[in-house]
N, C-alpha and C positions, 0 to 999 in steps of 0.2 A: 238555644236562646231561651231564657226562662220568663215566662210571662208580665215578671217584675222588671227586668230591664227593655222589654219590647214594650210595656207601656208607659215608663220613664221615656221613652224616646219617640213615642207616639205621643205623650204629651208635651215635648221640647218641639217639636215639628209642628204641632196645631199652635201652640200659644206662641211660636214665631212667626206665624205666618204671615203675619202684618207688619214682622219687620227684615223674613229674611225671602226677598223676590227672587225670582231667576236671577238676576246679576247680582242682587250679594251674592247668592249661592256660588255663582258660577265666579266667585275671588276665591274662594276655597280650595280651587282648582290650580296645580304649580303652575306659576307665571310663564315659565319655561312652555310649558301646553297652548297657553293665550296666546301667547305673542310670537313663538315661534312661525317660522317662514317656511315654504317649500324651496327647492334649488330653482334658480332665476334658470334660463336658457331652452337646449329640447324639452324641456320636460313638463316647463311654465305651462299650470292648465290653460287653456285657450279662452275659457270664460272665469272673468274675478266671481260672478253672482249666476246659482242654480238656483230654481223652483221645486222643491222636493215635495207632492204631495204625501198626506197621510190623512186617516180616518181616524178619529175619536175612538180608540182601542189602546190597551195597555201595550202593545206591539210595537205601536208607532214612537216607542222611549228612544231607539238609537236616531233615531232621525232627529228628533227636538234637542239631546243631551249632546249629539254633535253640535249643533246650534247655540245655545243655550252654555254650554260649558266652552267653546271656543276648540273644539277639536278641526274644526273645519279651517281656523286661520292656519294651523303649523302647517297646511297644505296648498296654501297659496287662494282657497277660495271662499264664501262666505252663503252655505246655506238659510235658504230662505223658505221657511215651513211655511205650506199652505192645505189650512184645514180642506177638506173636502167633502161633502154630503153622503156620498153615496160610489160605491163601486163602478157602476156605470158611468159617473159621473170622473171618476177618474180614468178610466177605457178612455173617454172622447177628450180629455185635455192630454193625455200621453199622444194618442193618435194625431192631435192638430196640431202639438209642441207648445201649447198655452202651458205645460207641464213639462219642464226637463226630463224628472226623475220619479216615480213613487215609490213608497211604502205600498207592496201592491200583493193581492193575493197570486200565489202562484201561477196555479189554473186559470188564472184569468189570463196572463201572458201568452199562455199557451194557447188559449181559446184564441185570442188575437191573430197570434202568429198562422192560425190554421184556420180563421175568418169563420169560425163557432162563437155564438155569444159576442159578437161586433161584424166592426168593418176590418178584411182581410189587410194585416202588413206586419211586417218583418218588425222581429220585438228581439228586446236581449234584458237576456238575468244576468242581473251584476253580482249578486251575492244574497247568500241567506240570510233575514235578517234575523231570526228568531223559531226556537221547534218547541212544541209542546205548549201547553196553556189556554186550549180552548174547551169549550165543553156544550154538549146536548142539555140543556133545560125543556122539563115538562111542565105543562101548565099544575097548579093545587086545585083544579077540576079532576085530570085524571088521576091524582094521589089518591082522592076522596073515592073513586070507583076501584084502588086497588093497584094503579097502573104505576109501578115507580124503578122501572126499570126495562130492559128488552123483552124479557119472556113475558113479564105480567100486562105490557103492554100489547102483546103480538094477542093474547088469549083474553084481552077485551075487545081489542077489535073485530075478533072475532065471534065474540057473545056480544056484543051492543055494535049492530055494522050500523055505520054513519057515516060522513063527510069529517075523518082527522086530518085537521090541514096542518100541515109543519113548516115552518120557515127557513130560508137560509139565504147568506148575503148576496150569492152571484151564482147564476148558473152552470159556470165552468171552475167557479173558484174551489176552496179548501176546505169551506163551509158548507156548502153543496157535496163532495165528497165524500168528510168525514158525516154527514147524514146519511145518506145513501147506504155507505158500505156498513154503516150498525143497523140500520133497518134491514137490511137484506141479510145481515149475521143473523138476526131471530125470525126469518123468514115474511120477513114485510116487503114486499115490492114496494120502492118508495114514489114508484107514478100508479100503479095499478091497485094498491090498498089504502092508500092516500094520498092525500091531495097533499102537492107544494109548491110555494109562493117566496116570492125577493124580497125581501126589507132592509133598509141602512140596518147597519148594527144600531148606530143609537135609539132606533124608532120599534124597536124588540121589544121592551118593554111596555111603552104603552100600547100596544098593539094588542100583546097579551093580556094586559088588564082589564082589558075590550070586549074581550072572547073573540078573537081575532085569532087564535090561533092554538094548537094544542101544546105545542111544541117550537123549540128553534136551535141551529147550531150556530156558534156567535163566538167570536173572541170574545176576552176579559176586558172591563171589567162587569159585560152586562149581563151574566152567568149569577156574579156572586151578587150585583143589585137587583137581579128578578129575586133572591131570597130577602134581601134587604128591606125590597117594595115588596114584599109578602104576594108575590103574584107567582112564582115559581120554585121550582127544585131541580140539583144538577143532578141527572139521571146517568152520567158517566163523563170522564173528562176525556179530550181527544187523546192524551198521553197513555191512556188504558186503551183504546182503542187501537195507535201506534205509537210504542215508545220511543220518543226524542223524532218523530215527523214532522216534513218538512213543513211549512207556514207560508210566513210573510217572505218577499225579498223585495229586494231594490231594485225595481224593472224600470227598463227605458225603451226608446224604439233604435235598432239597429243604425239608424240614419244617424242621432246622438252619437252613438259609438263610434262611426265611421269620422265624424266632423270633429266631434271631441275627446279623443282618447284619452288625451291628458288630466281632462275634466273628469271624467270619466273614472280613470286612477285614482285618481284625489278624492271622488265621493266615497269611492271604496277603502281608502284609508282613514278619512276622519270617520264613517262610519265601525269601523273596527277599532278603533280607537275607542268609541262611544260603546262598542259593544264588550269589551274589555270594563270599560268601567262600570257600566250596569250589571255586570258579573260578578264585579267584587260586591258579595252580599252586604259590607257595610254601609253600600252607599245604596243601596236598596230605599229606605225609607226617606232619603232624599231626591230619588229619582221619582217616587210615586209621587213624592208635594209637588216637584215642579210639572208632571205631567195632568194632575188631577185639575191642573188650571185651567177658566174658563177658553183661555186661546188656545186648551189642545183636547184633552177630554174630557173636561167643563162636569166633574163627577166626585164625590166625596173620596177623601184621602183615608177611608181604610177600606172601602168598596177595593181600591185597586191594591194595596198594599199587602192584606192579609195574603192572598192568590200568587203575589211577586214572590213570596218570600214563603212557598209549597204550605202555608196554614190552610187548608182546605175546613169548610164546612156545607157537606152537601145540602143542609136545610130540609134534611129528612130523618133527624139525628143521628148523622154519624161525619165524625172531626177526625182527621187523620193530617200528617205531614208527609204532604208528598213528597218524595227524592224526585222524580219529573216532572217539576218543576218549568213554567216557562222561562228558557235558557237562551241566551244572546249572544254565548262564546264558547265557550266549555272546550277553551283550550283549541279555540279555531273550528272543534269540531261543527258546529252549528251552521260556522258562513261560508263555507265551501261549497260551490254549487255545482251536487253530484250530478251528474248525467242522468244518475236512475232515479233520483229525484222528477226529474222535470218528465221522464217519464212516465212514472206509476198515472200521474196526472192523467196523460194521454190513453193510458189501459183504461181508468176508468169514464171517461168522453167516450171512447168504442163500446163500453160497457154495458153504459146507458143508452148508449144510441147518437149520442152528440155528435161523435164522428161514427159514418153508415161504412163506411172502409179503413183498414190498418191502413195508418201511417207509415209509414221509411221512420216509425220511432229514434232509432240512433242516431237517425242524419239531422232529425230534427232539434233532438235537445244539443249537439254540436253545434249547430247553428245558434240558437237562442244561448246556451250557458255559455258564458266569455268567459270561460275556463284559463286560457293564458293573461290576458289583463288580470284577473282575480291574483292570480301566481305572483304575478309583478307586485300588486298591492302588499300582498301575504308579506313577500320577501321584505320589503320595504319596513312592513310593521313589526316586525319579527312573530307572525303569525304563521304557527305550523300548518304547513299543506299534507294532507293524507297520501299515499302510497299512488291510489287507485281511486279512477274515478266513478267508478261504483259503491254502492256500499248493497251489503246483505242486510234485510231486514224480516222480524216476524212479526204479524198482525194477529188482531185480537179473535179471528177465528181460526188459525192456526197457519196460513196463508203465509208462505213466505217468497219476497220480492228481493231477487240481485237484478234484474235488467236486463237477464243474460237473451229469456226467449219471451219477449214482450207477446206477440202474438196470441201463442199458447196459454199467455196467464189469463191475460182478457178476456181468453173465451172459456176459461177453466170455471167459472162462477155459475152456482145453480142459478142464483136469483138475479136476472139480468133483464133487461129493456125487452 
């Protein structure tokens, strides 16, 4: 895309904004898509209206673009976005059923499911919603001493020792993880050479411009407006860290699943539907206007856009186009929810110490990943299902994760709790 037609079109998007809202936008959409029906009888979701939480993060698009573009009627039910504060915040509305569904950090599920980071009860991942797109920001305190990446960071800590506190959104979540395992790559203990603390994603920012903090791991889009508010620098995106990893999904509590299958199905397919279309790059810059709004993440429309659409700028001078990219579909590959996904999660809770004993890891992501409902969805939508429900992965210290001897990997790390 050449810089002249991305900003022809970034300027038809801002100077519309006042006359094209979510529902014009969402007439744009084949009428076919709107008003289409699900099949009446077995299949009739059990509830017309879900409560799908999300947080104020550029992840949360398939949940609102189901919504918002009418993906959610051809399936018989009609999501209903409910912004959220804070991760915690959505743990205890999942937990009480104030929340049918969330946009929810992986690890957090799983913390749930295994009463780490909450109150102990049975959870289920409906589907991935999104891999890749997050990233480690540092404060422009430690650029100024030198520190603008893992090594230079690791080798002031160690020539200026102090209190470095680093941020991240939930303790058992994604954000917490992809912390950890890049502090511990350049040999940072991320509990014993620094300090770390929970914050909403939205409340990242000010916090840092506080001196609140040195550092944080945060979805988009509050990576590329810490550069924006000239308060930080992205020190590495999580997609460098592990290519195309897992993220967000669409979690609920197993009790949901068991009462509402149906329901259940349906959310999995208008969301696939949504994640199909945010995929298609041309609708990209329409996805970030209606998201950037104050009832979802209430944040300027090229904070989130540039990063949609792999234009990186780390605000340390250096501009690249990433190919990993935050990705919503990639050909189904994205929303499948692997087994050794929901695992990795759990190696690194033993890691840390969050879980003091192995789990029965395989028996548990069985449990939590609704791997056969998902399959129904797939089939439905004409979304390709993978082979195997593993995948092999390599990470950014050379570490390579299939699933096969969980155990062994967890305990395989020099730098551990």
């Amino acid at each position: 895309m050449t810089t002249d037609s991305k900003n022809s079109r970034r300027d038809f998007m801002k100077k519309g904004a006042t006359l094209l809202g979510a529902g014009a936008l969402m007439s744009m959409v084949d009428p076919a898509i709107r008003v289409g029906a699900w099949a009446a009888g077995s299949d009739a979701p059990e509830k017309a209206e879900v409560k799908i939480g999300f947080i104020p993060l550029t992840d949360c698009a398939s949940v609102v673009i189901a919504s918002v573009m009418g993906f959610d009627k051809k399936y018989g039910i009609k999501i209903v976005p409910s912004k959220e504060a804070s991760w915690a915040g959505v743990r205890d509305k999942l937990v009480n059923g104030e929340l049918d569904a969330s946009h929810v950090l992986y690890g957090l599920i799983y913390g749930v499911q295994l009463g780490i980071g909450g109150p102990k009860k049975d959870m289920s991942v409906l589907m991935s919603i999104n891999n890749n797109g997050q990233a480690i920001s540092l404060s422009n305190q430690l650029k100024t001493k030198g520190a603008v990446d893992g090594t230079s960071l690791a080798a002031l800590i160690k020539k200026e020792p102090r209190e470095y506190i680093f941020a991240q959104t939930f303790p058992t979540g994604t954000h917490a993880m992809w912390l950890y395992y890049w502090l511990a790559s350049h040999g940072i203990n991320p509990f014993a050479d620094v300090k770390n603390i929970t914050v909403p994603p939205p409340q990242m920012i000010a916090n840092m411009r506080v001196g609140n903090m040195d550092g944080f791991c945060v979805g988009e889009p509050w990576n590329a407006r810490a550069i924006r508010d000239n308060v930080g620098f992205t020190a590495v995106t999580s997609q460098d860290i592990w290519k195309d990893h897992p993220e967000k999904v669409l979690g609920t509590t197993a009790e949901f699943v068991h009462k509402y299958p149906n329901t259940a199905r349906a959310m999995i397919m208008a969301m696939l539907d949504a994640s199909k279309y945010i995929d298609d790059m041309k609708n990209r810059a329409q996805v970030a206007k209606i998201i950037a709004e104050k009832s979802y993440v209430n944040t300027d429309f090229d904070s989130i856009e540039d990063r949609m659409l792999g234009q990186y700028d780390n605000g340390n001078g250096k501009k690249w186009q990433d190919a990993n990219y935050m990705k919503f579909y990639n050909d189904g590959a994205v929303n499948f929810p692997y087994l050794s996904d929901g695992m990795w999660f759990l190696t690194q809770h033993k890691r840390w110490g969050l879980l003091k004993e192995d789990p029965d890891y395989l028996a548990v992501a069985k449990q939590v990943n609704q791997i056969e409902l998902y399959k129904q969805a797939a089939t439905q939508t004409k979304t390709p299902i993978p082979k195997d429900v593993m995948r092999t992965s390599k990470l950014m210290d050379g570490s390579v994760w299939d699933g096969k001897n969980p155990k062994a990997y967890a305990a395989s790390f020099k730098v551990k709790a």
